[in-house]
N, C-alpha and C positions, 0 to 999 in steps of 0.2 A: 415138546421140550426143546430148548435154544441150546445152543452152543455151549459146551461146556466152561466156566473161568476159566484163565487165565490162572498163573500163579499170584502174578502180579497182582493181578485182581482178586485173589484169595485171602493174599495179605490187606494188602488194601483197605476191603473190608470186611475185615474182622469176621473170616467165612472159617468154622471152623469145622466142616465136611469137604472140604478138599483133602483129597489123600494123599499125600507127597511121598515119593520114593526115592530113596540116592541110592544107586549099586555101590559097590566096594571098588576100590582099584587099591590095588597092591603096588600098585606103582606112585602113587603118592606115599613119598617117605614123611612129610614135616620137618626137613632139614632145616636148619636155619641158612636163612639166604645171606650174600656178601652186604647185599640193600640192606639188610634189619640194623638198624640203628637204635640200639638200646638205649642211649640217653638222650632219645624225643620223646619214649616211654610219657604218658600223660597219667599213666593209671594211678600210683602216689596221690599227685596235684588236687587228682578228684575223688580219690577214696573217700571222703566224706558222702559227696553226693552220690557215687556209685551204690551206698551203702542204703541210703534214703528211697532213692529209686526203687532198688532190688526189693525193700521192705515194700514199697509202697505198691508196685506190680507185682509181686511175687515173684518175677525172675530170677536167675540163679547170678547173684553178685560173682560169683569166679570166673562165669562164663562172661557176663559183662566184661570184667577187667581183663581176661584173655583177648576177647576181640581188642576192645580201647589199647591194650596192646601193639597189639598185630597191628591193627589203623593206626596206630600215630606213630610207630617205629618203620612203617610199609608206605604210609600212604601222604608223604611229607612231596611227592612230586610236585603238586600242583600247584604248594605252597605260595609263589611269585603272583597267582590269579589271585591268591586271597585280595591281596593289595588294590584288585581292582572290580572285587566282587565277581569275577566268573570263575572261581573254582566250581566245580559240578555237586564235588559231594564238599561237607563240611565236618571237620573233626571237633571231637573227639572220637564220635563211634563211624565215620566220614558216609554221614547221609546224604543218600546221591539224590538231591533233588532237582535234577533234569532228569532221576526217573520218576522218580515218586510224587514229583508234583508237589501238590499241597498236603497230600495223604496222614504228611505226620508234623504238618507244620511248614508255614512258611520261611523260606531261607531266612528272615532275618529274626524267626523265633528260633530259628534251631543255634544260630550261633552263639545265644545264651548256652551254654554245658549244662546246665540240670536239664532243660528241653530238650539237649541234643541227643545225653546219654536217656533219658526217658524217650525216646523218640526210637532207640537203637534199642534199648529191652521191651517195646512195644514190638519191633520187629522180631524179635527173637524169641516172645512169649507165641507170636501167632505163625512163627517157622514150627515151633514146637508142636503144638495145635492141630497140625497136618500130617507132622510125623508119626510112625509107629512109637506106643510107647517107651520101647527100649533103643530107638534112636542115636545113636553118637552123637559123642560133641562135636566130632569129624562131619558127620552128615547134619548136624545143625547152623556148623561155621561157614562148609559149602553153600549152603543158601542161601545165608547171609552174605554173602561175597558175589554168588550170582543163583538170583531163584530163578533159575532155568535151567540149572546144572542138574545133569541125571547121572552123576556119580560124582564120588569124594574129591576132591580136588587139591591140588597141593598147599592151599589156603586153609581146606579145612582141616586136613593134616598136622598144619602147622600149628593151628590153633588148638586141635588137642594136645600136641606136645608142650604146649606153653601151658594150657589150664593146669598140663599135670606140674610142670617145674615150677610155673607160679616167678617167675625171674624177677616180678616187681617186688615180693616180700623177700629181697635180701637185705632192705634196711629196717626189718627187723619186727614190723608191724603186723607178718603173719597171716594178711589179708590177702 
């Protein structure tokens, strides 16, 4: 027998015996940060495709729309690279393809948003995959934010906090 995968490699491909664990920390609150910037929020804009996606993967549309969230109200630093094509990841779900390579599409399929956000519920269907059934959305956002993480992290915190308040459905759509 070889070396065991990687996570990275677990995801990757589509390995669904990999056993992923995140411990608890208590010390991730999911506070909202000074950086969160509510009105880059993207989740609105693509609710349609979020909605497409989720049907078409069976991923959980709320949990999409928490991450696309969290990535596009968090992850607007690198914005000035876009302009010259070296941003690392790509939003709306902000897929880091300086790590993932091609795994889930090349950088210039992903900056299509139906590819991007199916590209980010492909990851988040095969975080799940590894996890124990009963799982968080805490310890499935930590993964997503960095699958090498062996406990909750204030990312995945966060994102539970927002799955549950939902801050995009204040204009009314409920979604």
């Amino acid at each position: 027998m070889g070396k065991p995968l990687s996570r990275k490699q677990c995801i990757a491909q589509n390995m669904k015996t990999c056993k992923f664990v995140v411990l608890p920390n208590p010390k991730a609150g999911g506070n909202e940060p000074i950086y969160e910037l509510t009105s880059f929020s993207e989740v609105n804009r693509y609710s349609a495709l979020i909605d497409k996606v989720a049907k078409e993967s069976g991923a959980d549309a709320r949990l999409i729309r928490a991450i696309m969230y969290i990535e596009t109200t968090h992850g607007y630093y690198d914005a000035p690279l876009v302009l010259f094509g070296r941003n690392k990841s790509i939003l709306p779900m902000n897929i880091n393809v300086d790590y993932w390579g091609g795994a889930f599409g090349a950088r210039k399929t992903l900056l299509n948003p139906y590819e991007n956000i199916k590209a980010g519920a492909t990851i988040l269907k095969r975080i799940i995959d590894n996890l124990p059934p009963d799982a968080s959305i805490r310890e499935v956002a930590t993964l997503y934010n960095n699958i090498n993480a062996h406990s909750v992290s204030e990312y995945g915190a966060r994102v539970e906090k927002v799955y549950e308040s939902q801050p995009w459905a204040e204009d009314g759509t409920g979604k």
